[in-house]
N, C-alpha and C positions, 0 to 999 in steps of 0.2 A: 374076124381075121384068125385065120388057124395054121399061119406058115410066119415062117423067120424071117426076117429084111436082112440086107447087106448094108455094111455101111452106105456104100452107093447109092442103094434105094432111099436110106433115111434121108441122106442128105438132100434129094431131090424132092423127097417126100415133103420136106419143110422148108424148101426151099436157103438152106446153109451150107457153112462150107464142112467140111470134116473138123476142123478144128473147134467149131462152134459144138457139133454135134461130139466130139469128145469132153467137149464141157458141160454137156447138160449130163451124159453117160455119169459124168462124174458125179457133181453136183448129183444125182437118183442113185447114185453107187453101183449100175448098172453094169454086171458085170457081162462081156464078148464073149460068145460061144465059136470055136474053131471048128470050120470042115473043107477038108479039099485048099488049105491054105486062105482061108476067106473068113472074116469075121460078121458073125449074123447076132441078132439081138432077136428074141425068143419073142412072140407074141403079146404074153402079157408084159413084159418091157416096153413094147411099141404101142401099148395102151397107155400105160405111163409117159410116155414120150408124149402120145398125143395130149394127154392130160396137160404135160405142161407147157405143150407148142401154145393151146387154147389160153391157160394162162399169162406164157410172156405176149403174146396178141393183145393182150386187154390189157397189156402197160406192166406185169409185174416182172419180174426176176426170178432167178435160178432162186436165188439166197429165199426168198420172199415164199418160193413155192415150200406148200404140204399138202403131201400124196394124200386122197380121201383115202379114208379108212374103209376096211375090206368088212362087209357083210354088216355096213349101217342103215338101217333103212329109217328114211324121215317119214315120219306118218305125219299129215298136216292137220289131223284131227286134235292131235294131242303138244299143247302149247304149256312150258312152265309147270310140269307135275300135273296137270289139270287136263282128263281128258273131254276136252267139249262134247262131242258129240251126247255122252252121256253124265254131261256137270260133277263128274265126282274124281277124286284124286286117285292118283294112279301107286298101285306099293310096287320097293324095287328090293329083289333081292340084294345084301350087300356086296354079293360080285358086280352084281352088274349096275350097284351105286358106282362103284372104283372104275369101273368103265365110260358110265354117261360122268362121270368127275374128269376122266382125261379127255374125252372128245371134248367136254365144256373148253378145258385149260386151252387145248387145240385151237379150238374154234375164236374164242376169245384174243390167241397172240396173233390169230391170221389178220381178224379183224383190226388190231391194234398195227399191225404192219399196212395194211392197206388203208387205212381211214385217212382223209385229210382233215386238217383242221376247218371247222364251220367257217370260220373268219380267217383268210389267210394273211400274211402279213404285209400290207403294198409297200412296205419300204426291206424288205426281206432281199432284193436282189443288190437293192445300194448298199445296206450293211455289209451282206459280205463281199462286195468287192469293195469298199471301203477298209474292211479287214485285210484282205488280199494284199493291198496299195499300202496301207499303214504299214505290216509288217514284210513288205516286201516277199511277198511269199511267189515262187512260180505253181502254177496251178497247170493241171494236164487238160489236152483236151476234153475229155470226156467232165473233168469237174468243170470245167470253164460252161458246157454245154448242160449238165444239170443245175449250175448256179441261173442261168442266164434264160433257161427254160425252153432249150432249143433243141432239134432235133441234129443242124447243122452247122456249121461256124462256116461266114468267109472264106476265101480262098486266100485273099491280099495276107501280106506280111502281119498286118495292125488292121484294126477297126474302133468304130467308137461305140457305147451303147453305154443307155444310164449315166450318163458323164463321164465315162471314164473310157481310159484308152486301152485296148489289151493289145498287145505287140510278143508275136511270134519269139521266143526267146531257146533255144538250143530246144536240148533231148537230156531226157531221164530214165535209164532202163530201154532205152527203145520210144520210148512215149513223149511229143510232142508238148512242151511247156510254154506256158504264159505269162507277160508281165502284167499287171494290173499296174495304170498310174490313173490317179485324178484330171480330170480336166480343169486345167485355173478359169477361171473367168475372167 
């Protein structure tokens, strides 16, 4: 790709709305180039972008994402200091120890961000709506939809799930709030 997008095109490009696509902008610190009264995002920007359209597709977030590093090549030959093809250790300059040191640090908080626990916890959705319900807390849509492990919520006022009732409760900021109660038996 060797030309500038318009807002317009990215939006369509990734199928979003402009607002969405001034949050990833942000989120990549991506700064608008102006021509002709029109705002265009440079090339290598819209590589980035795609980097992390690919990204949020496979379940991660804006927050979540880090840009791959410029001019890293993975050689699959060479695993842990030890270059297999020819069984012997590899020396590193100490520049470029302080380099394979930060891509480690990198690589390591990505993995720590994205890893799920081996054993998840089956009673992990009751506690925290049990939490919720105990301390009477209102919960916005989108936590009630991460608690609950859902893409969607109901449309009705209230619903039930896990035992407990969630009921449509006002607005916060703009954002949609929920009751959490127990169900008695």
């Amino acid at each position: 790709m060797n030309q500038a997008l318009s807002i317009q095109q990215l939006c369509a490009r990734y199928n979003i709305s402009r607002q969405t696509l001034y949050k990833r902008l942000k989120g990549l610190k991506i700064a608008l180039t102006k021509q002709d009264n029109k705002s265009y995002i440079s090339p290598e920007a819209v590589q980035e972008l795609d980097n992390l359209n690919e990204f949020i597709k496979q379940g991660g977030s804006i927050a979540q994402y880090t840009p791959p590093l410029e001019g890293v090549v993975v050689n699959p030959s060479v695993s842990a200091g030890v270059d297999t093809a020819n069984n012997s250790a590899i020396e590193l300059a100490p520049s470029e120890t302080k380099g394979m040191i930060e891509l480690l640090e990198r690589m390591v908080a990505t993995l720590a961000v994205n890893l799920q626990p081996s054993e998840p916890n089956p009673l992990r959705i009751q506690e925290l709506l049990h939490l919720a319900a105990e301390n009477d807390y209102r919960l916005t849509t989108q936590q009630v939809k991460e608690i609950l492990l859902r893409q969607s919520l109901p449309q009705s006022k209230a619903f039930e799930s896990h035992g407990f009732k969630l009921e449509k409760r006002g607005f916060s900021g703009g954002r949609r709030l929920w009751k959490v109660e127990k169900i008695s038996d």
